[in-house]
SERO-518216 format. One line per field, with one value per residue (C-alpha): residue in one letter; chain; z, x, y. Coordinates in nm, 2 decimals, always signed. Layout:
<tornus>
r = a / ...;
c = A / ...;
zz = Z / ...;
xx = X / ...;
yy = Y / ...;
</tornus>
This chain:
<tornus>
r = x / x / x / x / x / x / x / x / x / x / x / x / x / x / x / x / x / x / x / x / x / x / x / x / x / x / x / x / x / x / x / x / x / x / x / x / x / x / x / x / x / x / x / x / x / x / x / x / x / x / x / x / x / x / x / x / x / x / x / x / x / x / x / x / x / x / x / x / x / x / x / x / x / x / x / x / x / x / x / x / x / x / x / x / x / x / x / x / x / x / x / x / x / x / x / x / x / x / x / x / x / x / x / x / x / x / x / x / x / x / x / x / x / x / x / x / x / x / x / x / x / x / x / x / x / x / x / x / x / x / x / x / x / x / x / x / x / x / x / x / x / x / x / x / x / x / x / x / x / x / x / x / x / x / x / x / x / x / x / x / x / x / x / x / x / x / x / x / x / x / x / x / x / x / x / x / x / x / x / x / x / x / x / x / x / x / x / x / x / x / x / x / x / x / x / x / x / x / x / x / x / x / x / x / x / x / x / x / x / x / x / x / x / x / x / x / x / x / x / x / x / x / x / x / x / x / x / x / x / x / x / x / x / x / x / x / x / x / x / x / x / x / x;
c = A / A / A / A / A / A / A / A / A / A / A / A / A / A / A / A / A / A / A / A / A / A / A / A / A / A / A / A / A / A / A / A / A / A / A / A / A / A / A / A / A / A / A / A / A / A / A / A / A / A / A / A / A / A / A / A / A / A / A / A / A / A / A / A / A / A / A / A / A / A / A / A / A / A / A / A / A / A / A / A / A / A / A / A / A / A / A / A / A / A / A / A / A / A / A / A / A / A / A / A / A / A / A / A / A / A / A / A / A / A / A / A / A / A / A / A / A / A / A / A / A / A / A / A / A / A / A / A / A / A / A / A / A / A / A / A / A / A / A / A / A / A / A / A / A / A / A / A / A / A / A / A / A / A / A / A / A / A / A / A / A / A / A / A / A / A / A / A / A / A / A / A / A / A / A / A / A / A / A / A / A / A / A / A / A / A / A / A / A / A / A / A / A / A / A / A / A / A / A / A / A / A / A / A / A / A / A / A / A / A / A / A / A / A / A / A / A / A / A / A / A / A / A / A / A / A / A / A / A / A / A / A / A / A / A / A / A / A / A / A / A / A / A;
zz = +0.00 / +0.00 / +0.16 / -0.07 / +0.11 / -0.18 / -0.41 / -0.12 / -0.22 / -0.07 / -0.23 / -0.04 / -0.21 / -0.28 / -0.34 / -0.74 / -0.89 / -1.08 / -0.74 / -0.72 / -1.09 / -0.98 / -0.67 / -0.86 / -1.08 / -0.79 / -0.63 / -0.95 / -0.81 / -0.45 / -0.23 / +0.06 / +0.30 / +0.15 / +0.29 / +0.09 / +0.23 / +0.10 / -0.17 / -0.25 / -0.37 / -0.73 / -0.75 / -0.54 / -0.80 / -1.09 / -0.85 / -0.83 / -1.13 / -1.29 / -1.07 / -0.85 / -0.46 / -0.23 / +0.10 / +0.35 / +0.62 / +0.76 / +1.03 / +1.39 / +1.54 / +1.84 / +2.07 / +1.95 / +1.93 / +2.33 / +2.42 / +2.25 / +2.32 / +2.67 / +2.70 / +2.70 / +2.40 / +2.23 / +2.28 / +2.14 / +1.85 / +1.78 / +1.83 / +1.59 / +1.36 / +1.30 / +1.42 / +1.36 / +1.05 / +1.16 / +0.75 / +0.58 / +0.23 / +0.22 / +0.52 / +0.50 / +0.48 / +0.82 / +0.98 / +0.73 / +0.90 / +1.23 / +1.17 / +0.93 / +1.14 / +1.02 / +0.89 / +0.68 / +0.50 / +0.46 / +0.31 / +0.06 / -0.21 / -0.15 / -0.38 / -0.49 / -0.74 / -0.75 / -0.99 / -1.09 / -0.82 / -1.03 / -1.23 / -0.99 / -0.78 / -1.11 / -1.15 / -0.79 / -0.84 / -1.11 / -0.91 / -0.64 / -0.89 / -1.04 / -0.72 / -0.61 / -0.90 / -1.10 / -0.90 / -0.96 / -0.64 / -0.64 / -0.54 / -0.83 / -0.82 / -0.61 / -0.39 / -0.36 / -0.31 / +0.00 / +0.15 / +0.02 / +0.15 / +0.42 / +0.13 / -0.17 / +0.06 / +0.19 / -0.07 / +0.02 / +0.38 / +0.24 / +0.13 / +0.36 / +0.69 / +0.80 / +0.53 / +0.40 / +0.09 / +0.27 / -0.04 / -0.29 / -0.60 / -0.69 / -1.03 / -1.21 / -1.33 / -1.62 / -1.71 / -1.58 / -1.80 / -1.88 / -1.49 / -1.41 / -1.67 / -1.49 / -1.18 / -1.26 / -1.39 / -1.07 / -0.83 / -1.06 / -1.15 / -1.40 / -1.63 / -1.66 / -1.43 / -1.64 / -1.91 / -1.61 / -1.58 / -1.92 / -1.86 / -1.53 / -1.52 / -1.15 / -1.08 / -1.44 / -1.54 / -1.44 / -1.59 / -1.98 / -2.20 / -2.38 / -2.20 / -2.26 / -2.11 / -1.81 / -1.78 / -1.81 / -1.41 / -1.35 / -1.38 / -1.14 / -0.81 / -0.83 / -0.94 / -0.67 / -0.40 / -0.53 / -0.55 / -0.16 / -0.06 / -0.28 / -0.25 / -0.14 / -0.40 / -0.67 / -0.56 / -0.52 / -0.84 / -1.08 / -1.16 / -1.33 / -1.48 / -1.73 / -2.05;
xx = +0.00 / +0.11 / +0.05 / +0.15 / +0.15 / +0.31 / +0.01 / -0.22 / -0.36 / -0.37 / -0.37 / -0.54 / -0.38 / -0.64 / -0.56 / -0.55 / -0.62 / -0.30 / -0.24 / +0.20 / +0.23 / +0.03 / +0.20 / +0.53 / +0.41 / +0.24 / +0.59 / +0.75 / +0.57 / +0.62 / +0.84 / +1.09 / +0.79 / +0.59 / +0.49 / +0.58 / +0.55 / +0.76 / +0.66 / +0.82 / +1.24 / +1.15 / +0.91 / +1.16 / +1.38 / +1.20 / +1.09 / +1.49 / +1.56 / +1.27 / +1.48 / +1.12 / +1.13 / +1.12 / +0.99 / +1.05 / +0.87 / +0.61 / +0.77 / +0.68 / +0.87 / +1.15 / +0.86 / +0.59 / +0.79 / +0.88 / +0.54 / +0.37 / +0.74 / +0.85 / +1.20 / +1.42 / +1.26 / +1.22 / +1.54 / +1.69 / +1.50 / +1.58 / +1.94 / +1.92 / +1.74 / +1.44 / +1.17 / +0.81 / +0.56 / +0.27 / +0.23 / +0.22 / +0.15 / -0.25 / -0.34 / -0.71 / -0.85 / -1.02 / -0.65 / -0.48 / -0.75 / -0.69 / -0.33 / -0.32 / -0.65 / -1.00 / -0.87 / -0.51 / -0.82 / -1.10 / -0.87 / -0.68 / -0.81 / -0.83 / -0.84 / -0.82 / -0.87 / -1.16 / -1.20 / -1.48 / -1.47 / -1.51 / -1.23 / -1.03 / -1.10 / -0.96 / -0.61 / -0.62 / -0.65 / -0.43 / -0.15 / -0.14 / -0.16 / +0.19 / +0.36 / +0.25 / +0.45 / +0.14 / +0.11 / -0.15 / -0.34 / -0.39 / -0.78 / -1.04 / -1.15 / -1.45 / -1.25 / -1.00 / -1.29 / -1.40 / -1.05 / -0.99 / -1.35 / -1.22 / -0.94 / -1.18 / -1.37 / -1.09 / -1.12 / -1.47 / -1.28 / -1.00 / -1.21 / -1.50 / -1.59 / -1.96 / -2.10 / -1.98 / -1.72 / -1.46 / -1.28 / -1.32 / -1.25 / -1.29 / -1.09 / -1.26 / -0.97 / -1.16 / -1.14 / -0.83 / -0.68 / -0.93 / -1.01 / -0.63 / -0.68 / -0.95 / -0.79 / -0.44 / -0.60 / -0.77 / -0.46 / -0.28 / +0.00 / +0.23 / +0.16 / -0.13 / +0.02 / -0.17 / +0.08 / +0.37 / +0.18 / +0.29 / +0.61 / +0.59 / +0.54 / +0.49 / +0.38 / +0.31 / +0.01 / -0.05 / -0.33 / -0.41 / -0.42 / -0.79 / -1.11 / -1.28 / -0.97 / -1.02 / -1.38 / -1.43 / -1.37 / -1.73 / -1.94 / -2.32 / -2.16 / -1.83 / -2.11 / -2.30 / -2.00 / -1.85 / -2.16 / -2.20 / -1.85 / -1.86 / -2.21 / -2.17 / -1.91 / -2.12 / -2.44 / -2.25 / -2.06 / -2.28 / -2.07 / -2.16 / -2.03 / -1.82 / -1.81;
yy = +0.00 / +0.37 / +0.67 / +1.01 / +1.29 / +1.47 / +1.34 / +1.32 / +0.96 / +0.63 / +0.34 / +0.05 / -0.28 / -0.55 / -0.91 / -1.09 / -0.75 / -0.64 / -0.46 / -0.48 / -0.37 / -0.09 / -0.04 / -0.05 / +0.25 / +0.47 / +0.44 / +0.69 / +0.94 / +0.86 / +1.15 / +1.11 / +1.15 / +0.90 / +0.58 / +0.24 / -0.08 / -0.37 / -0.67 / -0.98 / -1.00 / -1.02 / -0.72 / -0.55 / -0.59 / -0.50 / -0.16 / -0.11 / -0.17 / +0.08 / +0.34 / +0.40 / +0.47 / +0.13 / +0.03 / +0.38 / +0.49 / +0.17 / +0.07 / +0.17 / +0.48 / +0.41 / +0.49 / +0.29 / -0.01 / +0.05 / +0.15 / -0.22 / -0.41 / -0.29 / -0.14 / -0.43 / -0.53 / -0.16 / -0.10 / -0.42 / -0.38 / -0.04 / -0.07 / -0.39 / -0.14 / -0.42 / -0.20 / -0.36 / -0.26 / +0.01 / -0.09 / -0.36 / -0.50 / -0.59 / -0.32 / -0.27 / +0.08 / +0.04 / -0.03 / +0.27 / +0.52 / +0.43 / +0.47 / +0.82 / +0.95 / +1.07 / +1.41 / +1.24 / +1.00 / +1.23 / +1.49 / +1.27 / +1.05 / +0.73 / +0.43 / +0.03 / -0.20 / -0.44 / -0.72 / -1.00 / -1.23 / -1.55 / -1.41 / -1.34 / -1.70 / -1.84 / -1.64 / -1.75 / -2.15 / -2.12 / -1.88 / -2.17 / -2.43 / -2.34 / -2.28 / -2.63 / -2.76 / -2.89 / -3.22 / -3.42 / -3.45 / -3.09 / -3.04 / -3.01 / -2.60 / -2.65 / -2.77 / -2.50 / -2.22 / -2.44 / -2.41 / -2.05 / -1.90 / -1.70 / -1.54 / -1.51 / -1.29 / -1.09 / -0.82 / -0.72 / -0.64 / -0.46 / -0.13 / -0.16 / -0.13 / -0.35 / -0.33 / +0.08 / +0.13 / +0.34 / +0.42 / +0.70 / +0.52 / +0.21 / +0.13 / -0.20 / -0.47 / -0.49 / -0.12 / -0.06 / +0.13 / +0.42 / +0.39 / +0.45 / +0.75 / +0.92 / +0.87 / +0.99 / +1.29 / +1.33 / +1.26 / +1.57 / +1.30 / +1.42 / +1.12 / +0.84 / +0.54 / +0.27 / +0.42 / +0.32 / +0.03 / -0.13 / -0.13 / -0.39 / -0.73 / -0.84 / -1.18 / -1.29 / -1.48 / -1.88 / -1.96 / -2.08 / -1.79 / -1.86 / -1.75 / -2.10 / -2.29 / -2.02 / -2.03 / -2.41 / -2.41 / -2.21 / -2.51 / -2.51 / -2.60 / -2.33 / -2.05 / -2.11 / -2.15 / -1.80 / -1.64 / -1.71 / -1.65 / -1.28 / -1.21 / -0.84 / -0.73 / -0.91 / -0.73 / -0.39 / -0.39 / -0.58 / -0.84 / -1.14 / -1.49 / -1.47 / -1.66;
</tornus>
């Protein structure tokens, strides 16, 4: 996630939604006071190698890390420089407000990426699919949505709070790049990020590259299962099967 003061946005980093490339690009226009919290080594790498600011300014302050740690402990840490995250990677907006304050998130704009939920189940499957090597006892995809409810739903979580979208903007996967547009427009960025956006490939794709290879997985029970698990960003957002 990041905090721009200099842009005064936050970005509020959702899960299977293109999120780290666009994470990557927000950073270009990131200043020294800005808050970035870190990804994985690879896309670390890539944000290097792009010449774009890294990880600064998410971990606790010397006094924080006392006042939750103790002294001993505070100290220790301190002195090791290893200070704790007040950020972290997939912070939800409720936990950014509480940390920025009502007046830091009420003045800036505040933003994140939402994407089909059946779609994004699927990148999902397919994501742990590869890094599981492709064995064959891998479990069929209803399955996997059975063990995964509690993260298929996680998104819903990320950008509201019971029930209320918390967020100003919420830029659709499938429109991303006239959304990311608008909102760069909006932000007063010097360039359109989705324009940024082209130039990063974080995370890569896992799954087969045709829609009907993709969409074969959505058979009667997997509908009905996702519809259940994502019921409130489907009602909210319209969303609906794809073919």
């Amino acid at each position: 996630m990041i905090v721009s003061h200099r842009h005064r946005f936050i970005f509020v980093k959702t899960i299977k939604t293109g999120g780290t490339s666009l994470e990557i690009a927000l950073s270009k226009f990131c200043g020294p006071e800005d808050v970035i919290t870190p990804i994985s080594r690879d896309d670390e790498e890539t944000r290097r190698g792009l010449g774009f600011r890294g990880p600064q300014h998410y971990r606790q302050g010397f006094a924080e890390c006392v006042s939750r740690q103790g002294l001993v402990r505070g100290l220790y840490r301190g002195v090791q420089g290893n200070l704790p995250p007040r950020f972290y990677n997939h912070i939800s907006a409720p936990e950014i407000r509480a940390l920025v304050g009502e007046r830091t998130w009420s003045d800036y704009r505040t933003f994140t990426v939402v994407r089909n939920p059946y779609d994004r189940a699927i990148s999902f499957y397919y994501h742990e699919k590869k890094l599981a090597g492709e064995r064959g006892d891998f479990p069929s995809f209803a399955d996997f949505l059975r063990k995964h409810a509690s993260h298929l739903h996680a998104n819903w979580e990320k950008y509201t709070e019971r029930g209320a979208v918390l967020v100003d903007d919420l830029v659709r996967y499938e429109e991303l790049g006239p959304d990311l547009a608008s909102l760069s427009e909006r932000l007063g960025l010097p360039e359109n990020v989705h324009d940024v956006m082209k130039s990063i490939s974080a995370k890569g794709s896992f799954r087969p590259s045709t829609a009907g290879d993709r969409y074969s997985l959505l058979d009667d029970e997997s509908v009905g299962l996702l519809s259940l698990l994502c019921k409130p960003e489907i009602d909210l957002l319209g969303y609906r099967v794809p073919r």
